[in-house]
Gaussian input, Z-matrix of N, CA and C with variables (Angstrom, degrees):
# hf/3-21g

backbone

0 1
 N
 C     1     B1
 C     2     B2     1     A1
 N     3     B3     2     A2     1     D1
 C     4     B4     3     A3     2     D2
 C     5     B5     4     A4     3     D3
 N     6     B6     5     A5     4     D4
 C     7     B7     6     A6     5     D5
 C     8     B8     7     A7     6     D6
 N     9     B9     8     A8     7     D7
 C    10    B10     9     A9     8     D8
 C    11    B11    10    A10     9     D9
 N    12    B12    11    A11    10    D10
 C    13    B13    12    A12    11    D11
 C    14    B14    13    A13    12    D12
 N    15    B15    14    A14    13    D13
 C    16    B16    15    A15    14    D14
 C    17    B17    16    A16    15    D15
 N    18    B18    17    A17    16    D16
 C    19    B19    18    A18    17    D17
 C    20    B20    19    A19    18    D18
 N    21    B21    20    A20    19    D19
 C    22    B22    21    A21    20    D20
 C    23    B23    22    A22    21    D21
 N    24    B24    23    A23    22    D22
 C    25    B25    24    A24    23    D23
 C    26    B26    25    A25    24    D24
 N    27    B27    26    A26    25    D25
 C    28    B28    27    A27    26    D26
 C    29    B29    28    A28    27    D27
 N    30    B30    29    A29    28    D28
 C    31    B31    30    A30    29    D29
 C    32    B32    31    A31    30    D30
 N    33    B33    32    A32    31    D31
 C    34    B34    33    A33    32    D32
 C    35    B35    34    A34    33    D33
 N    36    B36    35    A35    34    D34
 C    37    B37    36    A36    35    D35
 C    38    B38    37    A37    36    D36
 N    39    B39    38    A38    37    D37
 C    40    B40    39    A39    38    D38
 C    41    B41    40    A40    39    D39
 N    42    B42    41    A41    40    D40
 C    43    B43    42    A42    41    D41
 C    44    B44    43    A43    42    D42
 N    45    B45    44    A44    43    D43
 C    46    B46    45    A45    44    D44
 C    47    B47    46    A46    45    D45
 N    48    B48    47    A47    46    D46
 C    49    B49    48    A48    47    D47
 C    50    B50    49    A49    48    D48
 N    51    B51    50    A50    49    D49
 C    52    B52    51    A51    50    D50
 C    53    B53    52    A52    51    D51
 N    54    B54    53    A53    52    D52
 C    55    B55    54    A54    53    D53
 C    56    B56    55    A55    54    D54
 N    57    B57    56    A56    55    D55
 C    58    B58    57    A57    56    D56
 C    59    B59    58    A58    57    D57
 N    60    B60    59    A59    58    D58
 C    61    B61    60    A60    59    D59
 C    62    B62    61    A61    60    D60
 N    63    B63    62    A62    61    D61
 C    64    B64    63    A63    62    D62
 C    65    B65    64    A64    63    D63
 N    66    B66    65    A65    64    D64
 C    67    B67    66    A66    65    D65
 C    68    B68    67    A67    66    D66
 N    69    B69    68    A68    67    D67
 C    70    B70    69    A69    68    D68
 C    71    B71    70    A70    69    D69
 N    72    B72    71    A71    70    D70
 C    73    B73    72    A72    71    D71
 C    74    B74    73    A73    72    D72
 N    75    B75    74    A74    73    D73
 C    76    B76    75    A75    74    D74
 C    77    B77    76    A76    75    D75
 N    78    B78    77    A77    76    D76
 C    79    B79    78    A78    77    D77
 C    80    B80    79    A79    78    D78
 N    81    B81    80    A80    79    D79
 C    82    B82    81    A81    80    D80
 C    83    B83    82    A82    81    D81
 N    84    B84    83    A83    82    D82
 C    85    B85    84    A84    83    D83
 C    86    B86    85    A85    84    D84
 N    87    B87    86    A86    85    D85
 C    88    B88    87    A87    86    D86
 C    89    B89    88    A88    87    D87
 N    90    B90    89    A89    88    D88
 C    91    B91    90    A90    89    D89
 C    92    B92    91    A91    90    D90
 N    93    B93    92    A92    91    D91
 C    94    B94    93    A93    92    D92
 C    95    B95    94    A94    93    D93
 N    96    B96    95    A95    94    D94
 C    97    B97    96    A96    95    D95
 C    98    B98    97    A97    96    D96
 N    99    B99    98    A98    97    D97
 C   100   B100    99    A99    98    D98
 C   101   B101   100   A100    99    D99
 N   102   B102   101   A101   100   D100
 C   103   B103   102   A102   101   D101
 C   104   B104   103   A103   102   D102
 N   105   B105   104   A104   103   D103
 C   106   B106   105   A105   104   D104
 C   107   B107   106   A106   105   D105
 N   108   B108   107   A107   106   D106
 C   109   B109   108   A108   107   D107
 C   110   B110   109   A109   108   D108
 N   111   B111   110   A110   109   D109
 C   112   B112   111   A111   110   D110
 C   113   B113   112   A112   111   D111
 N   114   B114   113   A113   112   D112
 C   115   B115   114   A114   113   D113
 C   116   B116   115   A115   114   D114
 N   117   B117   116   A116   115   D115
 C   118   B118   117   A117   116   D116
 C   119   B119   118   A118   117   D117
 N   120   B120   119   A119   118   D118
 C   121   B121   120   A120   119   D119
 C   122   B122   121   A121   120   D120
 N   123   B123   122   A122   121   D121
 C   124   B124   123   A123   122   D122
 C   125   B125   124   A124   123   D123
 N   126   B126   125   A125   124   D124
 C   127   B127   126   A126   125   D125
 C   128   B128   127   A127   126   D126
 N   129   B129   128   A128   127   D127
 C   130   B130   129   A129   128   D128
 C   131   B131   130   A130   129   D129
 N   132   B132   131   A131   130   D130
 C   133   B133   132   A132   131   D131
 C   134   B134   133   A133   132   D132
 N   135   B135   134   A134   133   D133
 C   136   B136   135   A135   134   D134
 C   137   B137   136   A136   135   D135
 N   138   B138   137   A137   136   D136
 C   139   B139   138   A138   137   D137
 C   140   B140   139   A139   138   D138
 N   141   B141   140   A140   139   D139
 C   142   B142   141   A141   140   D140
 C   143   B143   142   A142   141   D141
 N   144   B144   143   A143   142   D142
 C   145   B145   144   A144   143   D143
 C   146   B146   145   A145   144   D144
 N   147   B147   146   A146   145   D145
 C   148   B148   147   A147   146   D146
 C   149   B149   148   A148   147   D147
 N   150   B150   149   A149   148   D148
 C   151   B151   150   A150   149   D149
 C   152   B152   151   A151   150   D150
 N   153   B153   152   A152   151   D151
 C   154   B154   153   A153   152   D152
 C   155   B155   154   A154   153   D153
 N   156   B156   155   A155   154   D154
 C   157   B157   156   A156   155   D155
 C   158   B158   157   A157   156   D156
 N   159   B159   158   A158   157   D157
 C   160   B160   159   A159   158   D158
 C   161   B161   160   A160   159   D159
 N   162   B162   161   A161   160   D160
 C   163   B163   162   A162   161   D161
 C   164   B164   163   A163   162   D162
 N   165   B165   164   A164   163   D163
 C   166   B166   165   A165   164   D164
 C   167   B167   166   A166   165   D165
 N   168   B168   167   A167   166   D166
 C   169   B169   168   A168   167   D167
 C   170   B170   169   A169   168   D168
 N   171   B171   170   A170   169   D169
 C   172   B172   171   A171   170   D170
 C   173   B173   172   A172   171   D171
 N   174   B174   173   A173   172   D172
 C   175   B175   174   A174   173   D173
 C   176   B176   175   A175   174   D174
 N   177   B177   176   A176   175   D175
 C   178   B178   177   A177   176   D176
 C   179   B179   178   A178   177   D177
 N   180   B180   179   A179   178   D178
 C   181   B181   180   A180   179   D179
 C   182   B182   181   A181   180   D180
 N   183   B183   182   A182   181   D181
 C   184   B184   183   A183   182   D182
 C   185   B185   184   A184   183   D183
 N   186   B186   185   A185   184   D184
 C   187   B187   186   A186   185   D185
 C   188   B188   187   A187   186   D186
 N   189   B189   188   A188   187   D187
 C   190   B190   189   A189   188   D188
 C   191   B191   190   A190   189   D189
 N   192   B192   191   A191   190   D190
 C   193   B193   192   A192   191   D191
 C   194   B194   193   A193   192   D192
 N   195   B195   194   A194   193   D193
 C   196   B196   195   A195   194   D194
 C   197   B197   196   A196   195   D195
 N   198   B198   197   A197   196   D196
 C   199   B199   198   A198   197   D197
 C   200   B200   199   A199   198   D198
 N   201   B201   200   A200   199   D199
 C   202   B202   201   A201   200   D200
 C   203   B203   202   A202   201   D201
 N   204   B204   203   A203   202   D202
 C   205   B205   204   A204   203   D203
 C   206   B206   205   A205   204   D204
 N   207   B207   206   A206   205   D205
 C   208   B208   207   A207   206   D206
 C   209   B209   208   A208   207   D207
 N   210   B210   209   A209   208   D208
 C   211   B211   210   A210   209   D209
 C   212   B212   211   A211   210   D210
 N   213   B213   212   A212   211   D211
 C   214   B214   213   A213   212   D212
 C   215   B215   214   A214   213   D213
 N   216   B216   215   A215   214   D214
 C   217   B217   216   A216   215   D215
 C   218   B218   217   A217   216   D216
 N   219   B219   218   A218   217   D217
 C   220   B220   219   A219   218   D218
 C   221   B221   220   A220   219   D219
 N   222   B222   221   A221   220   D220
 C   223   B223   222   A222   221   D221
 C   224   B224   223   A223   222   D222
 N   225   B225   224   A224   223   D223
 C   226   B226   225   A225   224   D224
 C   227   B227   226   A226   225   D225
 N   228   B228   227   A227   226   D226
 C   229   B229   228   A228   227   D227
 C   230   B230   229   A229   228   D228

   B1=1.4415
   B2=1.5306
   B3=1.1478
   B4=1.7122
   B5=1.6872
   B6=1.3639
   B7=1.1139
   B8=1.8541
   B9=1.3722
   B10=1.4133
   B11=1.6513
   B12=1.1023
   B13=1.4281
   B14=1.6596
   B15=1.3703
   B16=1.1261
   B17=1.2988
   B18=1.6531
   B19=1.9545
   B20=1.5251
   B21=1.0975
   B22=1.7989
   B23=1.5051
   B24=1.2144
   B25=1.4323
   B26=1.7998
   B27=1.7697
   B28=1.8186
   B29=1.4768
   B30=1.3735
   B31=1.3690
   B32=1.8451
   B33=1.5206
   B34=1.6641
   B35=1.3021
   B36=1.3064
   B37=2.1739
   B38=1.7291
   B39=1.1787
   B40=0.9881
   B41=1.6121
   B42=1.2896
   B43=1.3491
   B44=1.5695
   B45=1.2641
   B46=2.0248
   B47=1.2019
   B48=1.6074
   B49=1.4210
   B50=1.1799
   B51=1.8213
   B52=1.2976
   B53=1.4153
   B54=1.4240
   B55=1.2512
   B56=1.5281
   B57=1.4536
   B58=1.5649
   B59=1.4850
   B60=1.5205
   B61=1.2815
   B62=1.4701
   B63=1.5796
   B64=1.1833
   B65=1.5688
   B66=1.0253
   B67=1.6255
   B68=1.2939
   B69=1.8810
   B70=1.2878
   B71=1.4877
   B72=0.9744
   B73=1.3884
   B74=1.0069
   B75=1.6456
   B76=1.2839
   B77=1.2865
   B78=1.5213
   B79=1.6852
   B80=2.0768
   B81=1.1987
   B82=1.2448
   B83=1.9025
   B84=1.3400
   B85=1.2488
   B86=1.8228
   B87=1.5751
   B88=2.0460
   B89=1.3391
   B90=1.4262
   B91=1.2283
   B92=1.7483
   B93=1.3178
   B94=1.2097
   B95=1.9191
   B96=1.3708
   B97=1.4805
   B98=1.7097
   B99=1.2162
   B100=1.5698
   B101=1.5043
   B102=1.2876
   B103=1.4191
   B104=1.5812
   B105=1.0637
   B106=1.8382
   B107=1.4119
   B108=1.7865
   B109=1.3635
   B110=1.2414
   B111=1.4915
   B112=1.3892
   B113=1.7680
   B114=1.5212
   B115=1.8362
   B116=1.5433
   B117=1.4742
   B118=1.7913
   B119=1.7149
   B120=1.1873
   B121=1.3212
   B122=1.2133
   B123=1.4571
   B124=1.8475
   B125=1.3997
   B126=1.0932
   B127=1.6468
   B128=1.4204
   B129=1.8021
   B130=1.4266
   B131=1.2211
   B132=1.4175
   B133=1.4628
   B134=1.5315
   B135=0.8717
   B136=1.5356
   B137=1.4425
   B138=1.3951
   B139=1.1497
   B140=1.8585
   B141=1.2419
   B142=1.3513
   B143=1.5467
   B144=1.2611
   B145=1.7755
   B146=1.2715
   B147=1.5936
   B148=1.6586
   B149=1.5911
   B150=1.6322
   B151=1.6005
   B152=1.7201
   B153=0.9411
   B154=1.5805
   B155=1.8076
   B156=1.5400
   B157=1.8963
   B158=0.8870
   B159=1.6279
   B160=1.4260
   B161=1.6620
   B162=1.0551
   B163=2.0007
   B164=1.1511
   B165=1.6873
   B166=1.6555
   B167=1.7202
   B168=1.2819
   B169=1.6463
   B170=2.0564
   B171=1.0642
   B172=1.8765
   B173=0.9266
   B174=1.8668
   B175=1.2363
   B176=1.5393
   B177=0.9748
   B178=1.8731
   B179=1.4034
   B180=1.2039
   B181=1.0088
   B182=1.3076
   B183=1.1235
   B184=1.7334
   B185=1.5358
   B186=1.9379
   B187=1.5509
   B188=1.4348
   B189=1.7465
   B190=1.1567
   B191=1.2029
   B192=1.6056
   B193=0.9833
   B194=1.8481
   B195=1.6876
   B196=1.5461
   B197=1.9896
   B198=1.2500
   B199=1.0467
   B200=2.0527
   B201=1.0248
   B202=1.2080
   B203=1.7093
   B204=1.5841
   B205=1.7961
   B206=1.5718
   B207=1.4549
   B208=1.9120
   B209=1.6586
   B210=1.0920
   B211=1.4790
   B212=1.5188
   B213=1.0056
   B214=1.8088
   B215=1.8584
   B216=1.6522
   B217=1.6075
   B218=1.3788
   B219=1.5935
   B220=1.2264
   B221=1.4770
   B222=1.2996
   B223=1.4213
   B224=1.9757
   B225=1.0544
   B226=1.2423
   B227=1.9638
   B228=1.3853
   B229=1.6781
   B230=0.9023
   A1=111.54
   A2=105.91
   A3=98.60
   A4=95.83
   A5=134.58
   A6=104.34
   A7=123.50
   A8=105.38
   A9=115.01
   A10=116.53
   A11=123.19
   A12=119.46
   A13=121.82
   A14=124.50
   A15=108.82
   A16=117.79
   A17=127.35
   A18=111.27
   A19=118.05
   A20=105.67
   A21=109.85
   A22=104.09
   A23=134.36
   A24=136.83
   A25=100.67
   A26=102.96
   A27=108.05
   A28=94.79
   A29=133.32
   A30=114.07
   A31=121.74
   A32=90.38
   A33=97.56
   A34=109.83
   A35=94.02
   A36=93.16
   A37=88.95
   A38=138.39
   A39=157.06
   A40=93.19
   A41=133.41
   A42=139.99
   A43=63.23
   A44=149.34
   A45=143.79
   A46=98.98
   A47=114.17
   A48=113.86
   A49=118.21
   A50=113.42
   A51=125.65
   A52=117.33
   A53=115.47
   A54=126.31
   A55=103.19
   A56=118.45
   A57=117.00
   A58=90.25
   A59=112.10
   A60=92.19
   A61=127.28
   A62=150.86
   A63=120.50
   A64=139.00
   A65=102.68
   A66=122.40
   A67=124.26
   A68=107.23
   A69=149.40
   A70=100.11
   A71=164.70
   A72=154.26
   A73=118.29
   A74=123.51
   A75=123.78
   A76=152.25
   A77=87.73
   A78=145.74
   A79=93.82
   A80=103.90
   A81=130.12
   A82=115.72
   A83=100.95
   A84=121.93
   A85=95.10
   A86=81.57
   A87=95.61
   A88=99.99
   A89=118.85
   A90=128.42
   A91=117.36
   A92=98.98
   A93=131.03
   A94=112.20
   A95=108.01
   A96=111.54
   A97=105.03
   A98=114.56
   A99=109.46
   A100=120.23
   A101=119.36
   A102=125.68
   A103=102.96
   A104=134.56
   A105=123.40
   A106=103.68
   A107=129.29
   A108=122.93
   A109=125.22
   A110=113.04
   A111=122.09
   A112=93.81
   A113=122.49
   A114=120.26
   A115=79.46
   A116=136.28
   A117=100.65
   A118=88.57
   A119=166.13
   A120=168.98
   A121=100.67
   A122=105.45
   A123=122.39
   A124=98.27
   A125=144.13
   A126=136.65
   A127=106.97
   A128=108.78
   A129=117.99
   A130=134.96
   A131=120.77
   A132=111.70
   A133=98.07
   A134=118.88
   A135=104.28
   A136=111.98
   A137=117.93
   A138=119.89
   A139=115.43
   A140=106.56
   A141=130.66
   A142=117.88
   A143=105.19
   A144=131.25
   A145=120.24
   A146=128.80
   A147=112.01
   A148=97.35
   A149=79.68
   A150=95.61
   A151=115.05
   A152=140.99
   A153=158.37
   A154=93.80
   A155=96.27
   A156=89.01
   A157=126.36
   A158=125.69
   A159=150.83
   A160=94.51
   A161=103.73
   A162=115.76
   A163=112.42
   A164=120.86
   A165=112.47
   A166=133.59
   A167=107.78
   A168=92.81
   A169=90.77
   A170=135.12
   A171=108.15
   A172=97.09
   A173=143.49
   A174=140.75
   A175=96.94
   A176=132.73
   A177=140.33
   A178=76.99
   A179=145.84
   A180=131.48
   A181=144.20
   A182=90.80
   A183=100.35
   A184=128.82
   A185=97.51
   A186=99.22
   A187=112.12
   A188=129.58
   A189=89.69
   A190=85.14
   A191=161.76
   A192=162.54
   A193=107.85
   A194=92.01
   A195=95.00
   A196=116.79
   A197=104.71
   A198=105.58
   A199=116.50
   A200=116.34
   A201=138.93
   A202=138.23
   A203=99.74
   A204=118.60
   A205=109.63
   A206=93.57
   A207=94.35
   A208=119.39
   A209=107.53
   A210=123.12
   A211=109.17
   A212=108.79
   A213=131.93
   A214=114.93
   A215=85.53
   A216=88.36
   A217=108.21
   A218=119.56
   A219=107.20
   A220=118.50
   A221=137.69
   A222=135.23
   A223=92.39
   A224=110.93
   A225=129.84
   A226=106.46
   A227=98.31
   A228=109.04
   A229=122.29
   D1=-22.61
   D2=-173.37
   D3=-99.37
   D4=-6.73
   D5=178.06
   D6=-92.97
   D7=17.38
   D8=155.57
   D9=-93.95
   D10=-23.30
   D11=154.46
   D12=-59.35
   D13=-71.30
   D14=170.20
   D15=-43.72
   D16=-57.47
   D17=178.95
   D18=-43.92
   D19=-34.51
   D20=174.71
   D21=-77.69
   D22=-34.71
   D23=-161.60
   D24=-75.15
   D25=-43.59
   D26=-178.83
   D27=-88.99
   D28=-24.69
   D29=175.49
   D30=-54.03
   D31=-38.23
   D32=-178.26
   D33=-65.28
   D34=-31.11
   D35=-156.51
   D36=-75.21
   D37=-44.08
   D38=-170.93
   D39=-48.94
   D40=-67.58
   D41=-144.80
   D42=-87.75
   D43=-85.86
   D44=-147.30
   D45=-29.34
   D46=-76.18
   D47=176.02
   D48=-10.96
   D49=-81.21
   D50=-169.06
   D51=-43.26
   D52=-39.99
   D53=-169.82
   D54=-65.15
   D55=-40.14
   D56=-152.20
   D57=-119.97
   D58=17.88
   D59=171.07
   D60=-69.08
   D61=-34.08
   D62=155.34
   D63=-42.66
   D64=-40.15
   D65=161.83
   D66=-17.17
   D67=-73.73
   D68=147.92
   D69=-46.61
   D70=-54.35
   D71=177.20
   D72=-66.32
   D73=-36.22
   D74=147.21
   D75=-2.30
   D76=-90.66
   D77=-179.83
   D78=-59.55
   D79=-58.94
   D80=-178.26
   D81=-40.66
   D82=-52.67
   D83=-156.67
   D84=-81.47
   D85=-47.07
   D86=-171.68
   D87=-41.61
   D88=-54.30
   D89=-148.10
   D90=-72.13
   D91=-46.42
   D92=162.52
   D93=-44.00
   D94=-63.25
   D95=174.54
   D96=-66.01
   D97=-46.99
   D98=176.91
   D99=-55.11
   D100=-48.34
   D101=171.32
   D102=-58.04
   D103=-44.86
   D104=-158.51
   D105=-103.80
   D106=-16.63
   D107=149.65
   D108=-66.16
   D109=-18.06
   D110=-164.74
   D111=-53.07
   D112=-42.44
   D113=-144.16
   D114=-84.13
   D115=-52.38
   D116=-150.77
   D117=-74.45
   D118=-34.32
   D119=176.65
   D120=-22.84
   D121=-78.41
   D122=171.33
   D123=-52.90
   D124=-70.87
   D125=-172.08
   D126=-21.60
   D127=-80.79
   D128=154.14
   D129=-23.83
   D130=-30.91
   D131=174.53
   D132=-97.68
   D133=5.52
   D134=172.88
   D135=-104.36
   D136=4.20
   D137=166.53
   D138=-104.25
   D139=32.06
   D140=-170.48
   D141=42.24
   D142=40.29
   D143=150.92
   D144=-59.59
   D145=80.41
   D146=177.12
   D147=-31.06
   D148=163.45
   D149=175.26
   D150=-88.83
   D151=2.73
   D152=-176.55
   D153=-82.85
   D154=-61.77
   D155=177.33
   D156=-93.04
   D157=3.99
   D158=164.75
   D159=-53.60
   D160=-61.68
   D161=-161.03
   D162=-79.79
   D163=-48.88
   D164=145.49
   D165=-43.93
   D166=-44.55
   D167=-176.96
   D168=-84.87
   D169=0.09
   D170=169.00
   D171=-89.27
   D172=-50.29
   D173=171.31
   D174=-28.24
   D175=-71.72
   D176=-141.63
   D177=-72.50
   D178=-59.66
   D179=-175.40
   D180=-69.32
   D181=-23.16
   D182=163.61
   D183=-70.45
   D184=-48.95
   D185=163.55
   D186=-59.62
   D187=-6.76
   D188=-167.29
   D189=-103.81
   D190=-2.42
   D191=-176.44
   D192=-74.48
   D193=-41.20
   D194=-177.37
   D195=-83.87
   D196=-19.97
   D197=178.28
   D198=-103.81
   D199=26.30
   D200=152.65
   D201=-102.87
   D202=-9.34
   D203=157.49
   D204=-39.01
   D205=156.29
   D206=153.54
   D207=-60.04
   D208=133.16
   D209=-179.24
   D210=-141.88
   D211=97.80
   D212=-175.95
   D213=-72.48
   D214=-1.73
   D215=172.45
   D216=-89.75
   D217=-50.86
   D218=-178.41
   D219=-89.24
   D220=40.32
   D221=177.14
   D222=-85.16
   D223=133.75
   D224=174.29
   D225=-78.21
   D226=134.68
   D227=169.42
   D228=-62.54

C-alpha cells in the first residue's frame, strides 16, 4: 500500500522540479558563485581591502575572466 504513495509522492516532486526548474538553476548557481567568491573577497580583506572594493574588484574580475572564454559567436568569417 505505501508503494503507490511514494510513486505519486516522486511523481509530484518530479513535475515541481520541472516546473521551478529555472528558479532552481538560479538559486543554484547564486549560491555556488557566492560560496567560491567568498575566499579571494576574504583574501582581499585581509590585505586591508574594505570589503565594498573587495567584492567589486573579484566581481570585475571574474566577469572579466568569464567573459574572455571561447565564444563561437563572435569569431569573425
Amino acid at each position: 500500500m505505501t508503494l503507490p504513495l511514494f510513486v505519486l509522492n516522486g511523481w509530484v516532486l518530479l513535475l515541481l522540479f520541472d516546473y521551478f526548474r529555472t528558479i532552481i538553476t538560479i538559486v543554484a548557481v547564486a549560491t555556488l558563485l557566492a560560496f567560491v567568491l567568498e575566499y579571494p573577497v576574504a583574501w582581499l580583506q585581509r590585505l586591508k581591502i574594505r570589503r565594498p572594493r573587495a567584492v567589486l574588484l573579484v566581481l570585475l574580475l571574474f566577469g572579466l575572466v568569464a567573459n574572455t572564454g571561447d565564444n563561437p559567436s563572435a569569431r569573425h568569417h
